[in-house]
N, C-alpha and C positions, 0 to 999 in steps of 0.2 A: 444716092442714099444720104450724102452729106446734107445736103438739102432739103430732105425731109428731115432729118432731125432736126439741123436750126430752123426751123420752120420757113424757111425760103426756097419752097418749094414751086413756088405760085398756083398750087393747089385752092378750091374752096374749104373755109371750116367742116362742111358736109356735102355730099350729093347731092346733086338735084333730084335723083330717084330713086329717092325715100320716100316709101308711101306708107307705113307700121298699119298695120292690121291693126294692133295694138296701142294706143297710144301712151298707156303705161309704160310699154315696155320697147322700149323705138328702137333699139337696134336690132331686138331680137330676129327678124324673118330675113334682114337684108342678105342675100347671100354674094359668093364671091363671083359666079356671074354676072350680077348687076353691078359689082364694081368693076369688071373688066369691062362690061358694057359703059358706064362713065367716062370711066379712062378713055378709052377707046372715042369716043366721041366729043369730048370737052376738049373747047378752043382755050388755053390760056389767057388771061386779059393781062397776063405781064410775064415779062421775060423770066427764066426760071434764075434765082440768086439774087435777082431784082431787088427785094425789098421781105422782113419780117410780116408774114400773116398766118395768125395760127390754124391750124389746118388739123382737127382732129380724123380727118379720112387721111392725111399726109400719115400721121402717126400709126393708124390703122394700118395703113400702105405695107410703112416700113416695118412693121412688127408681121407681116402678112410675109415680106421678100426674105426677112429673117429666117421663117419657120422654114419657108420651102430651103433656103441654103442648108440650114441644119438637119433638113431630112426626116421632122416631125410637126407635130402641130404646134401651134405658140406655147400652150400652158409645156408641153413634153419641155422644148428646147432652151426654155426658163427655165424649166426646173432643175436639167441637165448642169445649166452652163452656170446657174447664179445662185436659185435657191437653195439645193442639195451643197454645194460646198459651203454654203454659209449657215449651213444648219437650218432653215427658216421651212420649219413641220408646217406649220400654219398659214403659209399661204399658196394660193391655185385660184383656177378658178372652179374647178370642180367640186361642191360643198362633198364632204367624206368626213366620217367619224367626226372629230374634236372640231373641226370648223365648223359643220354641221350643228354640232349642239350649241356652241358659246353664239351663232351667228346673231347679232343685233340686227333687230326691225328698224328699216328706214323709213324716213317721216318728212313730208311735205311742211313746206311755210308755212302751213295752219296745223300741224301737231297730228295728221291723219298720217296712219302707215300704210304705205305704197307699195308696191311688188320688188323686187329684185330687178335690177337691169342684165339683159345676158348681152352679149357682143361679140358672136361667133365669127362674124367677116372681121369686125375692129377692133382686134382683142387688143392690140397694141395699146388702141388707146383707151384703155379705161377698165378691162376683164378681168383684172387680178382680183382677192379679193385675200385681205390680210387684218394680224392683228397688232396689237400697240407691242408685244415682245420682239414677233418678225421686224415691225419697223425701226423697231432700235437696233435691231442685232445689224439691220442694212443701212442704219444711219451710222453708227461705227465703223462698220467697213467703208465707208466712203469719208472718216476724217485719222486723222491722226497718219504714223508713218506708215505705208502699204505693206501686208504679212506674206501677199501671195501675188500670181499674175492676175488672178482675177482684181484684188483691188487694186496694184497697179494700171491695170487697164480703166477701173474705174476712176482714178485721178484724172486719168486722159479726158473723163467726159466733163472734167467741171474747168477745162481752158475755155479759152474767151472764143471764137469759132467767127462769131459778127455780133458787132453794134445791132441796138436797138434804138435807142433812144440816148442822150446825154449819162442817163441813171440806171440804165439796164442793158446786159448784152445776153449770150444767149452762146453753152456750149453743144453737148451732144444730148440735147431735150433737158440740160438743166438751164434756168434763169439763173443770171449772176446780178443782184441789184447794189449798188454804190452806195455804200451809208457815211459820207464822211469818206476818209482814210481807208474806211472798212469795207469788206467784202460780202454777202451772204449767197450762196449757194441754194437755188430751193426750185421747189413744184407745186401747185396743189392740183385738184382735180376735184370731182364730183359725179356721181349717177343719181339715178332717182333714189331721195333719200339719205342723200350720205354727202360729206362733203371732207376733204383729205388737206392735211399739209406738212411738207417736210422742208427743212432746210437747217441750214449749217455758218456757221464762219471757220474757211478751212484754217487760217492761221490759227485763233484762240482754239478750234476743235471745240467749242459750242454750238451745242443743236438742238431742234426741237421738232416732236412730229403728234402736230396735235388733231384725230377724230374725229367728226362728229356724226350721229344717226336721224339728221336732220337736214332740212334743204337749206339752213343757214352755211354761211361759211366762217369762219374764223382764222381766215390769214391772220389777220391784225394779232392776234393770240402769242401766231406759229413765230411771228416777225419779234413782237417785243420779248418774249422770250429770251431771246437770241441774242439783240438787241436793245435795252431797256428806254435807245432815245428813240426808238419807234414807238410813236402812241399807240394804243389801241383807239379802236374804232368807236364811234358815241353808239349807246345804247341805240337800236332801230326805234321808229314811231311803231304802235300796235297796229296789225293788219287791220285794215277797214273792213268789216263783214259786211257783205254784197249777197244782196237777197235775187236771185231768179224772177224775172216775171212772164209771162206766156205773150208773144210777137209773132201779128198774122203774117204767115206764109211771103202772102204775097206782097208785104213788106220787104221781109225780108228779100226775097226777091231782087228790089232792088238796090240791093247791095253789093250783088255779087260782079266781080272783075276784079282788075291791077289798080293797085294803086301804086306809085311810084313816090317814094319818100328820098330818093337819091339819086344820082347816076347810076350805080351799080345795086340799087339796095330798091324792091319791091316786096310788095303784100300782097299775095292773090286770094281774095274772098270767093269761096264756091258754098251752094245752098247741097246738102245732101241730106236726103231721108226728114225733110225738115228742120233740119240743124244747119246753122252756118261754121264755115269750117275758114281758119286762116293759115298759110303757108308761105314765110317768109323766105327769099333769094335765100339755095342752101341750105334751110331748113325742113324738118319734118311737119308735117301739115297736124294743126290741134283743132279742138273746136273751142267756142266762141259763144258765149251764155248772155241774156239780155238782162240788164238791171233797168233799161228802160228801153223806150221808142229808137233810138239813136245811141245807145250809150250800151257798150259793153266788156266784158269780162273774160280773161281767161284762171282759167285754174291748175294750170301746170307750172304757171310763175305768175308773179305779183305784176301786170301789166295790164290797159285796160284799150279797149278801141272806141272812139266815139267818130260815128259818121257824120259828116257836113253837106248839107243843102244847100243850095243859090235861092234869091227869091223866087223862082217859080217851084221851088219846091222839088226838082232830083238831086242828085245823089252826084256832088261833087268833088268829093274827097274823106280823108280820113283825118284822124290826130290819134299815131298810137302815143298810148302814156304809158311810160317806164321808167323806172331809177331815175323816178325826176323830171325827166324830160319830156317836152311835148312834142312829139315832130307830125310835122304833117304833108300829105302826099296828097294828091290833086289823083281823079280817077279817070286812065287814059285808056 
């Protein structure tokens, strides 16, 4: 359990079997048979304590082994053990009364509002659903001198646990990152739509937990806050508008297989119902829109796929484009 929380679990980010009905709404159908099915059949590719890889099925896991010890479901034995003594009315994941009505619409990187994420198997990691009062009242309880065992216990989670990197270590699911001399205690998160962040300097007991109902995130915000020698981030470039165009079949067609862009890290292209669909190592499987012959799009993140030819003309690889970068996978 230690090890799912520092995320040195040797877990993947996600399941390989994840298949969403839904693609708005991706965790919603998975259930906990098909993650005992996972479990049960995944070879680890490294020792477990081995090494930092963040693992939102680890989190899921751990928030799953929680529930059953405390003898309820995740939202019950949160609310039992942390929410109820800290006062915090306003969050669950259950919408009811006063959440229900204040709830804000989440909005995609193009400004469209998008459904709700639900996360019945992984509620650990991402199912709550709260508001800027709750998170202050749980950002206080987590700085200053502890009033009860419960925030005594919560100091417990912002010790050092394992190294990350020179700049970042990792307690019980808090980041600790090195600013100078300084310390900051923090998380953020994200579902479709929304994007979270909290964090603290436990010494000065400065904090910040900044919202947003949009697919942006704003670390950079939550940090200088906190922090004023952390820059913020440069304004983003405007999203490029990418128009659809109609690509025969049996084009398409040739598209479909692996592409392997890494050692451990593939893109599997499949044609369904005449739509191509892409599913990366781990990931849930989206679909994939033509802006041309070779060149395309997806619309659940800012990322774009363009396919490669040899001179006789098939189909030998990809270049996915994302945050920058161009990587490319040869199709095996």
């Amino acid at each position: 359990m230690l090890d799912l929380s520092t995320q040195h679990s040797g877990l993947p980010r996600l399941p390989d079997n994840m298949s969403p009905a839904d693609m708005s709404n991706p965790y919603a159908d998975y259930t906990i048979e098909q993650m005992y099915t996972f479990l049960s059949g995944y070879v680890l590719r490294r020792d477990i304590g081995a090494t930092y890889e963040y693992s939102n099925l680890g989190v899921g896991l751990l928030g799953h082994a929680l529930a059953r010890a405390g003898g309820g479901t995740y939202e019950d034995v949160v609310r039992e053990r942390v929410l109820e003594p800290l006062g915090m009315n306003m969050t669950g994941i259950t919408l009811e009364g006063d959440a229900r009505d204040w709830l804000a619409e989440g909005h995609d990187a193009r400004g469209n509002v998008v459904p709700l994420w639900d996360l019945p198997t992984l509620a650990g990691a991402g199912a709550l659903r709260s508001d800027m009062g709750d998170m202050l009242t749980f950002l206080g309880a987590n700085t200053g001198p502890p009033e009860s065992q419960l925030e005594r216990s919560m100091r417990a989670t912002h010790e050092v646990r394992e190294d990350i990197n020179a700049a970042m270590s990792i307690g019980l699911n808090w980041h600790i990152t090195n600013v100078g001399d300084e310390k900051i205690v923090w998380h953020n998160g994200g579902t479709g739509g929304f994007r979270t962040f909290i964090g603290f300097d436990p010494v000065k007991g400065v904090g910040a937990v900044v919202l947003t109902n949009s697919g942006h995130g704003a670390d950079d915000i939550g940090f200088h806050l906190i922090n004023p020698e952390m820059p913020l981030a440069p304004a983003p470039p405007p999203t490029q508008e990418r128009v659809q165009v109609a690509v025969a079949e049996e084009i398409l067609e040739t598209y479909v297989g692996e592409y392997q862009l890494a050692p451990t890290f593939s893109i599997v292209v499949t044609l369904e119902d005449g739509a191509l669909f892409v599913q990366a190592t781990a990931q849930p499987k989206f679909p994939i829109f033509a802006e041309s012959e070779t060149k395309f799009f997806l619309r659940v993140v800012d990322a774009q796929v363009t396919f490669t030819k040899d001179d006789a003309g098939a189909v030998g690889g990809l270049i996915l484009h994302q945050n920058g970068a161009h990587q490319p996978g040869p199709k095996v």
